[in-house]
N, C-alpha and C positions, 0 to 999 in steps of 0.2 A: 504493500500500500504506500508506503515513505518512496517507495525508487517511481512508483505511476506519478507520487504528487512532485519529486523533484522534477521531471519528465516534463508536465504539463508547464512549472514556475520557468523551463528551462526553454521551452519554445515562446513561451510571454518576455520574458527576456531579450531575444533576438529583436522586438518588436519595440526593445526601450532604447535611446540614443545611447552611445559607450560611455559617459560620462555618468548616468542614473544606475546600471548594471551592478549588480551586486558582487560581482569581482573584482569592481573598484571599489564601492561603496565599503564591503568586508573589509579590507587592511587597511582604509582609513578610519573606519570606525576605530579598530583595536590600536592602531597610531594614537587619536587623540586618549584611550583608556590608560594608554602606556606614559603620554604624556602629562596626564593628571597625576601619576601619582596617588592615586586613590584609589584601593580596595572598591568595586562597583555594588557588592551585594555580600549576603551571606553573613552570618556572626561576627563578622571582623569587619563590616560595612564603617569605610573612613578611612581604616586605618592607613596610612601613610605606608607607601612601597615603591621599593628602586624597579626598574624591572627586568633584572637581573637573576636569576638560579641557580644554585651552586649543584641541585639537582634537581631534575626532572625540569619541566617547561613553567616560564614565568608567566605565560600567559592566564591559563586558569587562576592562579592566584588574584592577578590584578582587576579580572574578572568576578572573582567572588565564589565562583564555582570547585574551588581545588579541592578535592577530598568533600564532598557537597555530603557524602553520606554519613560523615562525622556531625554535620549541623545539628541533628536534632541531640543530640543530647550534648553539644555543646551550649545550645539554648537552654535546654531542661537544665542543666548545672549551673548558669548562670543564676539560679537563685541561691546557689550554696556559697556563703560568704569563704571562700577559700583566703589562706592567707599567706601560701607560697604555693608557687606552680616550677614544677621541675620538667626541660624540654631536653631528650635525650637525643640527640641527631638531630639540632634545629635548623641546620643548612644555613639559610639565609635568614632565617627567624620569623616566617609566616606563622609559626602557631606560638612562638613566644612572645612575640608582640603583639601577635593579636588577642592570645591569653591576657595580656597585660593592660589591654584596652578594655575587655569583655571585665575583667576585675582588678577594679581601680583602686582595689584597697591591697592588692597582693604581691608580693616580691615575685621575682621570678629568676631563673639559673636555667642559665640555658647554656648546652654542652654540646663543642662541636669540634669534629677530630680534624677536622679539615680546615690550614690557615686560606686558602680562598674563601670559604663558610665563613670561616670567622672575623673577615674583612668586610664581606656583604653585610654580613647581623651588626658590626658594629657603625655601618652607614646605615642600615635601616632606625639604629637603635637611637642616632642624632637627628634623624630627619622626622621622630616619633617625641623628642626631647624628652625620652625615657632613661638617662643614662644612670638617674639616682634610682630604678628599680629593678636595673637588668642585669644582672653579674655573668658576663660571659667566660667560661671555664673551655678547658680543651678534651680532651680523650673521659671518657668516662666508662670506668670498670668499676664492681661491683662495690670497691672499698669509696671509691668516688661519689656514689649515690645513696651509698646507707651514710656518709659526712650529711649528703644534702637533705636526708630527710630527719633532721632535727626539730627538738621542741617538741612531735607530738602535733604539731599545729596541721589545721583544716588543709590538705594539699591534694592540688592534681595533679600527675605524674603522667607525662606523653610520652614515649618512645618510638623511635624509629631508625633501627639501629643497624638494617640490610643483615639482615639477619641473628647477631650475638643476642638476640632479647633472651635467648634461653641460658646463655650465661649471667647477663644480667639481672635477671629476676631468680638467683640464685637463694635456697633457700635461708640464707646469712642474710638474704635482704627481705624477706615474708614479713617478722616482726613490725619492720617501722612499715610496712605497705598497708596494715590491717586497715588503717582508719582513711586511707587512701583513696582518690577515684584514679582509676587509671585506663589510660587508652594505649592497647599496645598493638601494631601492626604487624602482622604475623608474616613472615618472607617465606612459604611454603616453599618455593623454588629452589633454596638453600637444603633445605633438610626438613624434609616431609614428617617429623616428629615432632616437629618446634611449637604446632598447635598443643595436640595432645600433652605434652610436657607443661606449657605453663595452665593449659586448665587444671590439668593437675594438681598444680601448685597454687593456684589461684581459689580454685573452688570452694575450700574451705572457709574463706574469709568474704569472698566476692561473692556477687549476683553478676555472672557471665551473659555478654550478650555479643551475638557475632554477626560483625553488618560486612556484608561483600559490597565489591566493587559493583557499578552496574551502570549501563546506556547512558548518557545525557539525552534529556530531554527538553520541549518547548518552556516547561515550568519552571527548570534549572535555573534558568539565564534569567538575571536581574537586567540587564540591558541590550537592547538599545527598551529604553521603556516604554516606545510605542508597539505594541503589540503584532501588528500587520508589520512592521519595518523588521521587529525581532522573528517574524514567519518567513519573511521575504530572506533575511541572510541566517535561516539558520543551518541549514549544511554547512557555511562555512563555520558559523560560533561553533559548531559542534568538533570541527575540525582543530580552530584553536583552543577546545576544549582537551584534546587530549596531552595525558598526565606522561605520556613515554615511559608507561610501564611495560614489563618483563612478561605480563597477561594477569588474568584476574588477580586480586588480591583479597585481604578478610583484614577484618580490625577487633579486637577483644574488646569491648567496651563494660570497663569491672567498678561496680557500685559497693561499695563496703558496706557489709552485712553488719551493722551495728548489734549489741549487745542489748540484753534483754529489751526490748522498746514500750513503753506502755503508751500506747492508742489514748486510754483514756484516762487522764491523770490523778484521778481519786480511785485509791484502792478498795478492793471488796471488803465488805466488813464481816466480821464472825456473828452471822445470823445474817435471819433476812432484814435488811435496810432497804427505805423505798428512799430513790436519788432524787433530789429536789433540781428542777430547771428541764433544758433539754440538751444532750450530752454532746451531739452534735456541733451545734450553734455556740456550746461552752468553749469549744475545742477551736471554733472559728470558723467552722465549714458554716455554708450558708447551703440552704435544699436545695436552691439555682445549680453551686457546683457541685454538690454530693450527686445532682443524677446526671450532669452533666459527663463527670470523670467516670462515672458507671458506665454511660452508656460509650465513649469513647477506649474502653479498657476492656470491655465484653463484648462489643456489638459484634455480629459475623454478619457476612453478606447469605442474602439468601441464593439458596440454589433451585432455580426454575425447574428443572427438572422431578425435582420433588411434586409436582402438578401435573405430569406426564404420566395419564394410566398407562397400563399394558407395558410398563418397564421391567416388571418380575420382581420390585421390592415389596418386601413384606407389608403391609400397611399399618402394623404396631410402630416397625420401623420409622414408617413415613410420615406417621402422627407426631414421632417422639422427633425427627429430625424437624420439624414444624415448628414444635413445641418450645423447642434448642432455640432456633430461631427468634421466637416470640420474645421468650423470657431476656435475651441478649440483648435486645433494644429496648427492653421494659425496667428501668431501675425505679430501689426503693427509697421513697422519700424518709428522711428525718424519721422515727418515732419518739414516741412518750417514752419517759424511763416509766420502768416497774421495777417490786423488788428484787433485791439480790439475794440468790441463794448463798451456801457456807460450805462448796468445794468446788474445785476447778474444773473447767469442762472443757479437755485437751484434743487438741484433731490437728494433723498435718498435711500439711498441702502444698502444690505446685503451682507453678504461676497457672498450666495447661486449665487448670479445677479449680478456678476460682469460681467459675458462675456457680459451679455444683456446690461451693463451700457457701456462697451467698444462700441459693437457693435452701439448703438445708440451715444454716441459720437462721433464715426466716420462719421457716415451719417452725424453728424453736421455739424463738420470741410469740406466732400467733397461737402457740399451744400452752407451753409454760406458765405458772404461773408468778413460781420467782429464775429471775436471770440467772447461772450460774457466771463466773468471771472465767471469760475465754482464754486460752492461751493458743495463740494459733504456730505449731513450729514451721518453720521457712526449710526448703530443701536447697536454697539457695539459688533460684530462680528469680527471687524477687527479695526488695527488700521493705523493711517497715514503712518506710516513706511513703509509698508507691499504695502499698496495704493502704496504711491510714486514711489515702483519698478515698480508694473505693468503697471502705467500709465504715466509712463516717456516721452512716445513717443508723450503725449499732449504738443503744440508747447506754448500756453495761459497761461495765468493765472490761477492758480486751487489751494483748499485749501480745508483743510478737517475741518468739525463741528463735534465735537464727541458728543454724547446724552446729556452726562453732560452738557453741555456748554448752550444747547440750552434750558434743564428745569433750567435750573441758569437764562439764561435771561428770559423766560417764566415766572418765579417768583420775581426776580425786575421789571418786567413792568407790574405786582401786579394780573397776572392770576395764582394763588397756582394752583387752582384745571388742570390748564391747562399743568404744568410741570406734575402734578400727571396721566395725560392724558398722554404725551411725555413716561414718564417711563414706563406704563403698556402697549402698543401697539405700533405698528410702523404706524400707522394709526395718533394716537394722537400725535407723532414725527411729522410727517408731516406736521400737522396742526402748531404745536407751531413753527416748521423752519418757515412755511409761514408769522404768524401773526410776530414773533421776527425780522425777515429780513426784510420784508416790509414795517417796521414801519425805518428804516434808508435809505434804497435806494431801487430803482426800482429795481424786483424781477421778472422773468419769471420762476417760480415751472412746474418742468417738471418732470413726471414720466419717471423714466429709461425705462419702454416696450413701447416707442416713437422711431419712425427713421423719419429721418428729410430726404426728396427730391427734397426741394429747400428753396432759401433764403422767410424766413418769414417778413422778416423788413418793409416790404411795408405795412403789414394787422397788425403788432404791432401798428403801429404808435409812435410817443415820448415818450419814457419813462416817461419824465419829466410830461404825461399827463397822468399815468396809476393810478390816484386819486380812482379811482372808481374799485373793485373787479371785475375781468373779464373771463370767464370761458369757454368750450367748451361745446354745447349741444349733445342732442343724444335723439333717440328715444327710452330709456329704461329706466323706472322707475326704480332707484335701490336705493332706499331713506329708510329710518327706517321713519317708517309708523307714529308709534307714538309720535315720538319727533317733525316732521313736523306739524302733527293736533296741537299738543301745541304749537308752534311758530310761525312757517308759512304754512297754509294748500297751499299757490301755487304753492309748492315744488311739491306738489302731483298731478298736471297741465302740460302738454306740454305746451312747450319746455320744456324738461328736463336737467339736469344739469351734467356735468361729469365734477369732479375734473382732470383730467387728468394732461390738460394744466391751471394753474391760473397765470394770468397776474397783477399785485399789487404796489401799493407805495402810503403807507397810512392803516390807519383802513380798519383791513378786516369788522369789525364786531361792533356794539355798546358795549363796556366793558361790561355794566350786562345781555346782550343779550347772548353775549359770555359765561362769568362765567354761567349761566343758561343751556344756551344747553350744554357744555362739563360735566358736573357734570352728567345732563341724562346718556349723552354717556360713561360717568364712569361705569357704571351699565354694562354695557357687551363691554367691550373697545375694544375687538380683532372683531367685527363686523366694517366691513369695513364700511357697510351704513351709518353708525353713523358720520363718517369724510365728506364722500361725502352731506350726509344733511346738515351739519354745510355748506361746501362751496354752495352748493344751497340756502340756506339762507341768506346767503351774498351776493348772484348775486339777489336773487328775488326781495329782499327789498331795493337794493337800487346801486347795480351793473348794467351787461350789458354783453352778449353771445359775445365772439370772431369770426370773421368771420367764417361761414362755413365750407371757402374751408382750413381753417389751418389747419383743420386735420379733417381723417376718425376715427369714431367710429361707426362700424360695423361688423357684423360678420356673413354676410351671405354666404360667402364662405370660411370657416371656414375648411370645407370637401372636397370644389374642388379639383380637380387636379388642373386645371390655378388661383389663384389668382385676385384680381383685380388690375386692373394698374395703380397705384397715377398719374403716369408723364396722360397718356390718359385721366383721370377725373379732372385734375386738383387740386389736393390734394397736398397740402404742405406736410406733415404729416400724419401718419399712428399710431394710440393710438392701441395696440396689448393685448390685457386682458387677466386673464389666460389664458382663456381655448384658446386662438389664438397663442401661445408662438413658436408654431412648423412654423405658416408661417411664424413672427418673424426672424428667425434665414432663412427660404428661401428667403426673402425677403434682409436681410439685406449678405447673398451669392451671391444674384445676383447683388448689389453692389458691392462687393467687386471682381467680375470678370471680373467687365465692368471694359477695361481697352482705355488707352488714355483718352483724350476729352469725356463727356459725353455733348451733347447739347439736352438738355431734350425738350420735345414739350410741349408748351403750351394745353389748351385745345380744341380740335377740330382738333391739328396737325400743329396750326400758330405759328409763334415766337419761338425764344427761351428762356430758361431758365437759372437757372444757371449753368455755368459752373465745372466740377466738374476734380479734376486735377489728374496728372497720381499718382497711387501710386504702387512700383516697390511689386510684391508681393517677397519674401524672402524664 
């Protein structure tokens, strides 16, 4: 389509005198851009530039477009008062002086092995009259850059090093990186390991996010700012757009997973306490952007074909795929606080499961009658900050546990092998939140594919008496076979065990029972059965099965069209497993449309239930 439309601009052009043509018009455009001196567009819009490159093309730069994929969270960081910035490979100093302009409150060290580099960054750095912020250094190795990351103080760290980043971000330099943002460019073309290595090394402290190279396009270009003029020469901007790379590239873009975070600043109190105000609005979120940043952080596009009979998908499917849909562009406003329950109610999650984590939060709050204080653990996909926006409209207590935090405690309460668990799977996460939190306060571990449709409090019973591991059954063996026969063969026995829901306060497990089995489960850590045996072993030897009706784990109508009816069977709860995730989202729709009063039927049609309060949809 681009080569018919250059085609057609390309015989209209014959038709223009040689002086209007945009073979001349292009290189005098980028003439006079080169002549200003001035950055054209892009997060470093102004800044003052020679136009000169010590590597790759000066053109893009002066343009605004160099590295255009780096923008967006150079913007997004822009609210984060940094107050040194360290540029590893700054060439000629497009991202240290433009860092320096983006935050005007911040030092900056910029490191460059090359004296022409360091000739250009020190002309860019007088023609910017930045000379009292910019301390230009030369070669930088490992001992070089753990000197610059002194203080502790708020910094972002660039790198661009042709490859050495994996020497670089050697683990002597991990420590001072924790509290760090960091952008590191990965030179795959060197040594096809260099990704994997620093995620590696990164993962545990960071929220990893990997942005590739990709096309310039018409929306790229900040100039020429007539729109029709910037269409008429854009083959050629596109031309002096290119960066004279080696071929595709990637950028690590790493957010520091802060330490325990509380969302919402007044702690849970021992008993139920009703929260005075609204929690939201306390915190400075206004309902404008609480649904705002919901629906830009969940929304998916829909897929038409979902509307297309005679495709051969299931139509439970195609309801729940709908459903997905719906819910994604539907966020929750603000609520009213209510009270607060007296133990914690723990669930982990990925950035992938946030709507599922929304959505089952919500059935809490419309069922529940006191709040539990959430603690949500981070797999390190995302971090508090990010949380905090979308989940503004929880009226309770909620606080984020980032991975690190929890293999740190995992390993002062002397289980190594058990943080080593935490790190390689989100499975062995789960387990170390459960055993680290339960050893201080009553813990109710709930998996996020949970919707709650009505209050449980009655079939918990006292926290203060959840001494004993306590778990959901189910009729499906889903246990690792071998590590059972070696520890407990009862595991492999109805009733069986589903971690889903585990209820806790105190020892899950005997210490070398523990160290024993998670070391097996070391062995292949991203197998889920491996976690859920560990919690069957816990309940078999010396635990006790949660009531029944606390939740369905089933999946027999899985394909239906009608679902089954919690409120009709009496079911507190609904545990939704993968492959269920489409009724999930039908399930937690038809909530969300019942509107007014819901007065739920007990079982058989008597009594009622909890009540579940209006929520205004938006």
């Amino acid at each position: 389509m681009m080569g018919s439309t250059e085609n057609v601009w390309d015989r209209i052009s014959r038709c223009i005198p040689a002086q209007f043509r945009r073979s001349v018009i292009a290189p005098h455009f980028l003439e006079q851009l080169k002549k200003s001196q001035t950055v054209a567009g892009g997060p470093f819009k102004g800044m003052r530039y020679h136009d000169e490159a010590v590597c790759g093309a000066a053109a893009p730069k002066i343009m605004g477009i160099y590295e255009c994929e780096l923008a967006t969270f150079l913007l997004k960081w822009s609210a984060v008062p940094f107050r040194h910035i360290i540029n590893v490979g700054a060439g000629e100093g497009y991202y240290a002086l433009g860092c320096a302009t983006l935050w005007p409150q911040a030092t900056v060290t910029a490191f460059e092995s090359s004296e022409e580099g360091r000739r250009l960054l020190a002309r860019n750095v007088d023609l910017n009259h930045l000379q009292s912020r910019v301390k230009i250094l030369g070669h930088c190795e490992e001992e070089q850059l753990r000197a610059a990351l002194f203080n502790g103080q708020s910094s972002l760290v660039i790198i661009d090093t042709e490859g050495a980043e994996g020497e670089l971000l050697g683990r002597a330099n991990l420590p001072g990186l924790e509290n760090a943002h960091v952008i590191v460019e990965i030179h795959d073309f060197v040594d096809k390991r260099l990704g994997d290595l620093i995620s590696l090394r990164l993962t545990s402290t960071h929220a990893i996010q990997e942005v590739r190279t990709r096309p310039r396009t018409f929306w790229d270009f900040h100039e020429p700012r007539a729109l029709w003029l910037r269409l008429w020469l854009l083959p050629y901007l596109k031309q002096y757009a290119n960066e004279l790379r080696p071929g595709p590239m990637r950028w690590f873009c790493c957010t520091p997973v802060t330490r325990s975070h509380p969302i919402n600043s007044e702690r849970c109190s021992h008993g139920a306490v009703r929260r005075p105000g609204n929690a939201p609005q306390e915190r400075g979120y206004s309902t404008r952007s609480t649904l705002s940043v919901q629906r830009k952080a969940l929304a998916r596009k829909f897929a038409p074909g979902l509307l297309r009979p005679f495709t051969g998908m299931n139509v439970s499917v195609r309801f729940g795929e709908i459903a997905q849909t719906i819910l994604s562009h539907w966020p929750i406003p603000s609520q009213p606080a209510q009270p607060i329950a007296r133990f914690r109610y723990l669930t982990v999650s990925d950035r992938r499961h946030w709507l599922i984590l929304r959505e089952s939060l919500f059935s809490l709050y419309r069922s529940w009658n006191c709040l539990p204080e959430i603690a949500v653990v981070s797999d390190g996909s995302w971090t508090a900050e990010d949380f905090s926006e979308v989940f503004a409209w929880w009226p309770a207590p909620i606080s984020v546990l980032p991975r690190q935090e929890i293999c740190d405690a995992a390993s002062s309460a002397g289980f190594p092998e058990l943080a080593d668990y935490a790190r390689e799977s989100p499975y062995g996460l789960k387990l170390a939140a459960i055993v680290t939190q339960a050893s201080k306060r009553p813990v109710l571990f709930v998996d996020a594919d949970i919707l709650w449709f009505r209050d449980p409090v009655s079939l918990l019973g006292d926290p203060a008496l959840w001494e004993k591991p306590r778990a959901l059954r189910e009729n499906n063996c889903h246990q690792r076979r071998e590590i059972a026969v070696r520890h407990c063969p009862q595991v492999l026995e109805p009733p069986f065990v589903n971690s889903g829901i585990v209820a806790l306060h105190g020892e899950l497990i005997a210490p070398e029972l523990l160290r024993s089995i998670v070391r097996d489960a070391l062995r292949d850590p991203q197998d889920s059965s491996c976690e859920q045996t560990i919690i069957a072993t816990a309940v078999k030897l010396g635990g006790q099965f949660l009531p029944e009706q606390l939740s369905l784990v089933e999946f027999d109508d899985v394909h239906r069209f009608r679902s089954r009816d919690m409120w009709d069977e009496g079911y507190y709860s609904r545990h939704y497993v993968n492959w269920m995730r489409h009724l999930l989202y039908r399930d937690a729709l038809k909530l969300r449309l019942h509107r007014g009063r819901l007065d739920a039927r007990a079982p058989g049609g008597v009594g009622p239930l909890t009540s579940i309060q209006t929520t205004e949809r938006t």
